[in-house]
N, C-alpha and C positions, 0 to 999 in steps of 0.2 A: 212669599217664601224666602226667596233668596236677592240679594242686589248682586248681577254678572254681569263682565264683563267679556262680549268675543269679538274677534280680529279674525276677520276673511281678507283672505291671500290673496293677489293678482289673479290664476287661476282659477278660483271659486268667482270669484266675479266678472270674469272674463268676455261674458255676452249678457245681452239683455234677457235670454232664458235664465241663464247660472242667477244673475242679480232677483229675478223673479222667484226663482229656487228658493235663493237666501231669506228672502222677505218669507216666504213661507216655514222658513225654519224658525227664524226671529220670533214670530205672531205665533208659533205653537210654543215657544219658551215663553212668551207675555202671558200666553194662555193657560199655560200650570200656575201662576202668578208670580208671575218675577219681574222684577224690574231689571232693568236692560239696556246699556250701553253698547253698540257696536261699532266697531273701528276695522274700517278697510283699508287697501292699499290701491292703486291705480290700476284699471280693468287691462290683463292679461299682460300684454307686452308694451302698454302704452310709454311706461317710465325712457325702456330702452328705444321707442320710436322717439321721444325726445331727444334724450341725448345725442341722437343720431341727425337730427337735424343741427342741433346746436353745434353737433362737429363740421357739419358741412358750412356753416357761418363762417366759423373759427376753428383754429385748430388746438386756442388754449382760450377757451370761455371765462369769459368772467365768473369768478362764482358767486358773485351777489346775484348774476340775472339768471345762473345756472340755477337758483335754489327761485327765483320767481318763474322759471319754466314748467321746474319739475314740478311744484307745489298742485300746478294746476291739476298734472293728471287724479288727484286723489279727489278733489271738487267735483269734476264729472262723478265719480262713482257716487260718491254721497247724496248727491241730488236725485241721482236716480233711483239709487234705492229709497232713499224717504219716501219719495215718488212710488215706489212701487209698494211699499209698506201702507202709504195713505191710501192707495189706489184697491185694498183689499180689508179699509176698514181700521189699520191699525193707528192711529195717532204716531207722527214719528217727526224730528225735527233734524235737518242736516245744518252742523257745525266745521267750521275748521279748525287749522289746530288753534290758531291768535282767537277765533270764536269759544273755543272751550276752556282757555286760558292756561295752555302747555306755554310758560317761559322759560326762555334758552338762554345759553351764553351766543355772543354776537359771533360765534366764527359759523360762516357760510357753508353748507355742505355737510357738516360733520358738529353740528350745536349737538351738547347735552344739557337735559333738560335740567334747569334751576326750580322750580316750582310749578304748583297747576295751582291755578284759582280755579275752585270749583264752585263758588257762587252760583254762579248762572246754569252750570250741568245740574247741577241738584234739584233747585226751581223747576227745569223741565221734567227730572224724571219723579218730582213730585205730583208733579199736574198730568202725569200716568202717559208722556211720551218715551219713547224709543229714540233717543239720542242718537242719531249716528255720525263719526267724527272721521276725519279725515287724518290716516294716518301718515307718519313719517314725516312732519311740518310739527313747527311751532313759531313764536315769535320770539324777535330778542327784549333782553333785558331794558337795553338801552333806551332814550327816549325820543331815539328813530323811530322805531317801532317796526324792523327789520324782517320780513318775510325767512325762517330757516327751517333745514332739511337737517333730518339726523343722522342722514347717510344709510347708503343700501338695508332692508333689514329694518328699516326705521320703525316700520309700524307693528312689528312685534312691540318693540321699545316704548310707542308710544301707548299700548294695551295694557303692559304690565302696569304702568307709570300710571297711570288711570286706577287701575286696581287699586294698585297701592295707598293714591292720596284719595280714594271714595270709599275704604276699607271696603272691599267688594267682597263679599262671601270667595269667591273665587275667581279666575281668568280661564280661559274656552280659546284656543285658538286651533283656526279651521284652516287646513291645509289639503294639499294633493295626494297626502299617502296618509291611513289608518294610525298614524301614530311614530311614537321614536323606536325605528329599526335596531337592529343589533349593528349592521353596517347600513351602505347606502346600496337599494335595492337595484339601482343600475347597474351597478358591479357583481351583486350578488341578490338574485332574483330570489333565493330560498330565506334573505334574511328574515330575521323573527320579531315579530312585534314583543317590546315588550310590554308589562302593566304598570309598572311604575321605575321609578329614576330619582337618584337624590339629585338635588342642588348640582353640588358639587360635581359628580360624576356627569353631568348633563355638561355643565361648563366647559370641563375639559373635551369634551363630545363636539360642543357646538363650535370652540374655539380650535378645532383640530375640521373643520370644513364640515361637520352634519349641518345641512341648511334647514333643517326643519324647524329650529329656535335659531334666533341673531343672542350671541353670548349677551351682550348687554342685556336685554330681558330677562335673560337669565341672570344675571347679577339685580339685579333690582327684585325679583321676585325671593331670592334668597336674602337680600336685605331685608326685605321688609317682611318675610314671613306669606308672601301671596301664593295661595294654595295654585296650578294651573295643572291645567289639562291640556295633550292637544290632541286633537281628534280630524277625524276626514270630514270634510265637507260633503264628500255623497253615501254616504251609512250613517248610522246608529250607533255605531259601533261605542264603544265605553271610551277609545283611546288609551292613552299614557297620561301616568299622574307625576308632575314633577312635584317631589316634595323636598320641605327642608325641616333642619330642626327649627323652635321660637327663638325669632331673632334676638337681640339684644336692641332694646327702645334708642327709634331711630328720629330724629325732625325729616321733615319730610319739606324742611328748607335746602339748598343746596342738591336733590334729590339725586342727582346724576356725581355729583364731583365731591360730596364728602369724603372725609375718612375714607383713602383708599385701603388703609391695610389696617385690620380687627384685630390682630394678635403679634407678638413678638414670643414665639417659643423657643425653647432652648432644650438640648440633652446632651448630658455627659457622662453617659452610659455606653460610649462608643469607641470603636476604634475600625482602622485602617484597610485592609489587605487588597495589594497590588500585584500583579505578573505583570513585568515588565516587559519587550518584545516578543508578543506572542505573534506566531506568522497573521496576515492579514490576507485570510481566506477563508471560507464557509466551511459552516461547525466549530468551530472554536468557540466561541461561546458558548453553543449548546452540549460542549464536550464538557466545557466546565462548570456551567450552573445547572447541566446534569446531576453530577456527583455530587456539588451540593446540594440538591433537591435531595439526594439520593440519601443521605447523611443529616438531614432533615435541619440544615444549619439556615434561620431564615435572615434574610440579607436585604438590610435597608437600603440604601442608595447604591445603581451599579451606574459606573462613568465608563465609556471606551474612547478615546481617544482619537482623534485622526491616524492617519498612519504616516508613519516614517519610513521610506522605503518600502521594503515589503511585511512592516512588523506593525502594530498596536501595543498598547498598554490597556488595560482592566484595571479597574480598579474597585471595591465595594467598602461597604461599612455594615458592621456588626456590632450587637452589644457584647460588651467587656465580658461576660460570662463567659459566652462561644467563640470568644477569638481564639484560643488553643483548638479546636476543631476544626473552625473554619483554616486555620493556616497550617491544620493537618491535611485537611484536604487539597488546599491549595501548593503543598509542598508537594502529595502525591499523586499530582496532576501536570506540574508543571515538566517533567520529564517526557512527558508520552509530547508534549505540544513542539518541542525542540526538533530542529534539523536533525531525522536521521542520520545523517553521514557524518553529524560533531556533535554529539549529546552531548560532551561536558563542556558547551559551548556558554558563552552569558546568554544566550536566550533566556524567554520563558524563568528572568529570574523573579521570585518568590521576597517584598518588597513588608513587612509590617509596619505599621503604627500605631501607638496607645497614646493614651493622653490628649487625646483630640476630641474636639466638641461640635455638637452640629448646632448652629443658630437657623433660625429661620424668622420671615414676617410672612403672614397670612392673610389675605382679604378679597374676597371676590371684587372690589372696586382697582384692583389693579391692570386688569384685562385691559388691553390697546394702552395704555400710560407708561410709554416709555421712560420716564423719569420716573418711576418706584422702584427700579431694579437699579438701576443708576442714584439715588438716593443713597440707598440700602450701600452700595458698596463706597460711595461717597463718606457714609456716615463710618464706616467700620474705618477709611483710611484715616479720617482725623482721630479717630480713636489709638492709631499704630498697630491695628490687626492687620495681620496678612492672611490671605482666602488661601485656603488648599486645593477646595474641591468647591465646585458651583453642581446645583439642580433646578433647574426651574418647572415651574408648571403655572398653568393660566392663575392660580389660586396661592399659591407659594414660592417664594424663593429659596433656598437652602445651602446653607454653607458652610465648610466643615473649616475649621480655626484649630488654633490648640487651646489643650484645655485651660492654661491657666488664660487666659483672653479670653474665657468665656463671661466673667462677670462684668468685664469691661464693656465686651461688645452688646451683651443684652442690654445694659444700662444705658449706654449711648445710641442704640436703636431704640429703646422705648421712648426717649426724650425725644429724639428726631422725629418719630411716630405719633408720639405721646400718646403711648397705650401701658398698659401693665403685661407684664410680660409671665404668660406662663410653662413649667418646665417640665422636665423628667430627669433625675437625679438617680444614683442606684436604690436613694432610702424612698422616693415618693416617684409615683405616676400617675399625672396627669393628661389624661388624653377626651379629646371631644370628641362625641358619639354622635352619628346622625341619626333622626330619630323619622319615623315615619307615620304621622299624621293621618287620619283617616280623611278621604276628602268628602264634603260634603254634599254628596251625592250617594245613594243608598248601595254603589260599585264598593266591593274590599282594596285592599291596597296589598295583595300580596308583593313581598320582595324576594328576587330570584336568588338560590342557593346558588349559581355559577360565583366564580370570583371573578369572573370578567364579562361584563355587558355588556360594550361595543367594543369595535375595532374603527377606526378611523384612517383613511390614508388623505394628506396633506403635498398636492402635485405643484404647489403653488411655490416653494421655497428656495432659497438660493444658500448655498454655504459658504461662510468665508472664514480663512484661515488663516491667523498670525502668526508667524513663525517668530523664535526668539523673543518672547517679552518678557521683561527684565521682572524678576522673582523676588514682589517688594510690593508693601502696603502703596494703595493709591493706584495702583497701572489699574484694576479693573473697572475704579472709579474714572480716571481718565478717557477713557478707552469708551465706555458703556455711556458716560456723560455727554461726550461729541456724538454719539449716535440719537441722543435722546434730544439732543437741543435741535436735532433737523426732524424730529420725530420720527424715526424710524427704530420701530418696534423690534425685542429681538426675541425670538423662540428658545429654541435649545440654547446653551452655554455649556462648552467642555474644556476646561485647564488639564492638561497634560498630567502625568504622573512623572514623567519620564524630566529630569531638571539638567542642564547644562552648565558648566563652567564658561563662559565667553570673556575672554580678558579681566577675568576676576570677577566678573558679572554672573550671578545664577539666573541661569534664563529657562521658562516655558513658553509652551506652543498654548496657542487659545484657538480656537475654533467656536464658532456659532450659527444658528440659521438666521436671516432675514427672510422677509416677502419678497419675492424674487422682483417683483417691479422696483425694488431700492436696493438691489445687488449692489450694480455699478456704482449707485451714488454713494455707498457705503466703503465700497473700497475705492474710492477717490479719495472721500475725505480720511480715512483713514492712511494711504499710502502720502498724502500729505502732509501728516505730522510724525510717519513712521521715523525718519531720521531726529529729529527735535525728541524723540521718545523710547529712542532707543529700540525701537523693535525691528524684525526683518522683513519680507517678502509679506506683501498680504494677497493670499489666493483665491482668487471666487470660483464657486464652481455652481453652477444653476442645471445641471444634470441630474438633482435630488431629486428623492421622492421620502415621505416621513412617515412611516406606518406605529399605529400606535394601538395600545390597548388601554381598558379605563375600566374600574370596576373596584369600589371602595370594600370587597370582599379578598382584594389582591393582596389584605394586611396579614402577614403570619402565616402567609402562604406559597412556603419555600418553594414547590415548585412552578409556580406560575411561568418565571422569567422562562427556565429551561423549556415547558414545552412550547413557547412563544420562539426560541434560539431556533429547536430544534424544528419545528415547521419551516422558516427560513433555510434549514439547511439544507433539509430532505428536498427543497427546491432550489439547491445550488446557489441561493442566494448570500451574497455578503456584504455583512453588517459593515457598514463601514464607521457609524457612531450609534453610543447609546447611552440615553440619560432616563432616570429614574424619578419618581415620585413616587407620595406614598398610595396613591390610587391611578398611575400612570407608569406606561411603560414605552419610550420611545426608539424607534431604531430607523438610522437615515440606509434608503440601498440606493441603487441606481435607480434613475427613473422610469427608465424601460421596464424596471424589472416591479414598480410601485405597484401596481397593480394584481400582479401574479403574489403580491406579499401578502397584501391584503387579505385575497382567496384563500392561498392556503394558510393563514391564522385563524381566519374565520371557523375555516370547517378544525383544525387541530383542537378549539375548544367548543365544539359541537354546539355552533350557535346556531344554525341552521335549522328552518321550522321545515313543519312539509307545506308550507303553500306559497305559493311563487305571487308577488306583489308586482303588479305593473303601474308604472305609474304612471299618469294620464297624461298628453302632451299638452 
């Protein structure tokens, strides 16, 4: 009937019953006739019993013996299950990963997979066995012939990857909860299962801390068009169907590290609007993108700023049509947000701009590659653009330029990229649709009318802040280049609205997140070059938390932001940054307070099912 491929979690194979369990599930999917690749991960907590020995060795392991430690725990599982699979009748053969021919790049710990020889996986599952392969390992290219791990999460990565190069009818991965929640059900026991999830919107889910997919899998399964599913290990239950639109024909050379970025889009259909020193304190946002919800004016990119004293900066972008609306609103708003005791104060002043373009590049292969954002702003400086406004998201970058720089910059991104690049203009619109696929299983694939499908909170993050950098093509490419050659990854990105005169110098503040484990090393190297580059003060703050919402229905849906502000606010919480996407909405609060954000967003857009999900320990 069908060729599938499933990946059982730690958890699910966790004792020699669960592994017993498994083998019974396998042999009744052989038994409808399918053919049948399964790919585990190491039984329950083995990986972290590793590592924990390895630290008591050392306190900084080598990782060439690190990735021949870990590799092992995935071996035991495979053997036994085979084992248990033969032992009930079924024909079954356990592989590794260098056995099934997953090739890596040689970096230890963190390889992405270059190719699979599937030679040899085919021969067995033509001779009617049950493959099963040892995930999160592969071998390197080189002709060492290199033992490597693909890092935490690996064996999702190594399921899809499989899929992918055996064109599998589809992928099956078996986990500890019924499927992908609306949030994570330890925080919120009512969260709702949903039935299905695109690509994209899973992406940003999985790369925003939902452990239930490792983002890479999800990039690979949107590459290549791999229909998957993921489902509970102890039900029947149907699960969640991630689906994507038909890719664009992919070699299935390079598998892991081609073409990170698909597209180079452009629109010059846009313009500005800023309040500049609005106080910095809870409801302000939600005062404002109120009104405009309310006025029904829908607003593409919103940026907030760090704060300056006790003030922010706002800032959004609108199509050219609704800018007289949006900066009606904006003019009759910015009065009520000003210091009582000095109304005709410069608070709360009221900031336009026309003539401005958004560029952007797009590709699900950018996820963890700190050099694509760094590229991209690398590429605009030799061109002699200068960035106004940054957005980032796991899938896009976004950056508003002026308009006459926009031809420039598309042209020199698409040659750095070498893609063609497509646009929106006010005479033509071009925009890409996700499409959703029926998967091949006789389940429908309804998609949810909310505009927002999960909520995400992100406790892992550290922010850091540059005060004063000099307002000039090249500083973002500098700046974002030093962080990417130590590879450290950056999340949110926020350029000031708010610009300075410094000795003839026009200066802005930059703000961004890192993974809080590369704070420090971030603002070392960064306070390092600060005088050689003219910048000021750089501030870390690791007291963050990132609550975010994701939901590719969030398009043309003026009031999303607002009741996302206003849930924040009705719990006293304040926004202290915010960056936007076109299926993303991020907001940094304190961290004590990450938690409580979460909650009350969640229930503000009524994701809440009525059955309470426990997740197994």
């Amino acid at each position: 009937m069908a060729l599938i491929v499933q990946k059982f979690g730690g958890t699910s194979v966790g004792s020699v019953e669960r592994i017993q369990a498994v083998a019974q599930r396998v042999s009744k999917t052989v038994k409808a006739g399918n053919s049948l690749v399964v790919v585990v991960s190491a039984m329950g907590k083995t990986t972290d019993g590793l590592v924990k020995l390895a630290n008591e060795i050392s306190q900084n392991p080598n990782r060439r013996e690190m990735d021949m430690l870990l590799s092992t725990g995935e071996q035991v599982t495979i053997a036994l299950l085979s084992m248990a699979l033969q032992e009930i009748g079924q024909p079954a053969i356990s592989m590794t990963g260098a056995q099934v021919g997953i090739v890596t790049e040689a970096e230890h710990t963190r390889a992405r997979i270059l190719r699979i020889e599937t030679d040899r996986l085919l021969r067995h599952i033509r001779e009617g066995k049950v493959v099963v392969v040892a995930g999160f390992q592969g071998i390197s290219s080189t002709g060492e012939l290199e033992i490597t791990t693909l890092g935490r999460g690996g064996s999702d990565t190594s399921a899809v990857a499989l899929a992918a190069a055996i064109q599998a009818d589809f992928c099956e991965i078996y986990t500890d909860v019924p499927g992908i929640l609306t949030t994570d059900p330890r925080l919120v026991p009512e969260a709702q299962l949903m039935d299905a999830i695109t690509c994209n919107e899973m992406l940003e889910l999985a790369s925003l801390g939902a452990k239930v997919l490792h983002p890479r899998s999800v990039e690979i399964a949107r590459n290549y068009g791999v229909p998957l599913v993921v489902r509970s290990s102890w039900t029947d239950d149907p699960g969640t169907w991630v689906t994507s639109s038909k890719p664009q024909e992919r070699s299935l050379i390079n598998l892991e590290i081609a073409r990170p970025v698909d597209a180079v889009e452009f629109d010059t259909n846009q313009a500005k609007v800023a309040l500049l020193r609005v106080p910095d304190k809870p409801g302000v946002a939600a005062k404002l993108f109120g009104e405009i919800a309310r006025q029904n004016v829908d607003v593409d990119l919103i940026i907030q700023s760090i704060h300056e004293g006790n003030s922010n900066d706002i800032a959004f972008t609108v199509t050219t049509p609704i800018l007289k609306r949006a900066e009606a609103v904006a003019a009759a708003i910015a009065p009520a947000l000003r210091n009582p005791s000095n109304p005709k104060s410069d608070e709360a002043e009221v900031m336009v701009e026309q003539d401005i373009a958004k560029v952007s590049i797009a590709g699900a292969g950018m996820i963890g590659r700190p050099g694509v954002a760094a590229k991209m702003f690398a590429t605009l400086a030799e061109a002699g653009v200068n960035i106004q406004m940054i957005s980032t998201s796991e899938v896009k970058v976004s950056c508003v330029v002026d308009a006459v720089d926009c031809d420039r910059a598309v042209a020199a991104l698409s040659n750095a990229f070498e893609i063609v690049a497509k646009g929106e203009t006010e005479e033509t619109t071009i925009r890409e649709q996700e499409v959703f696929p029926c998967p091949p299983l006789p389940a429908p694939c309804p998609v949810s009318s909310s505009p927002v499908r999960g909520v995400a909170l992100d406790l892992n993050q550290a922010r850091l802040a540059i005060r004063q950098v000099p307002d000039k093509a090249g500083m973002a490419a500098k700046l974002f280049g030093i962080l990417a050659q130590h590879n450290i990854s950056v999340d949110m990105i926020i350029q000031s609205q708010r610009c300075r005169i410094i000795d003839g110098v026009p200066k802005r503040d930059i703000a961004f997140t890192v993974p809080r484990m590369d704070g420090e090393t971030a603002q070392k190297l960064l306070t390092q070059v600060a005088a050689e580059l003219g910048w000021g003060e750089v501030v870390l703050d690791s007291a963050i938390a990132k609550v975010s919402i994701v939901g590719a229905g969030m398009v043309a849906q003026p009031g999303v932001a607002a009741k996302m502000f206003e849930a924040l606010a009705q719990h006293q919480i304040n926004i202290q940054m915010i960056a936007t996407s076109e299926i993303k909405i991020s907001c940094v609060v304190a961290q004590e307070q990450g938690v409580k954000a979460l909650q009350a967003i969640h229930a503000a857009f009524g994701l809440a099912g009525s059955e309470k999900f426990v997740v197994p320990v």
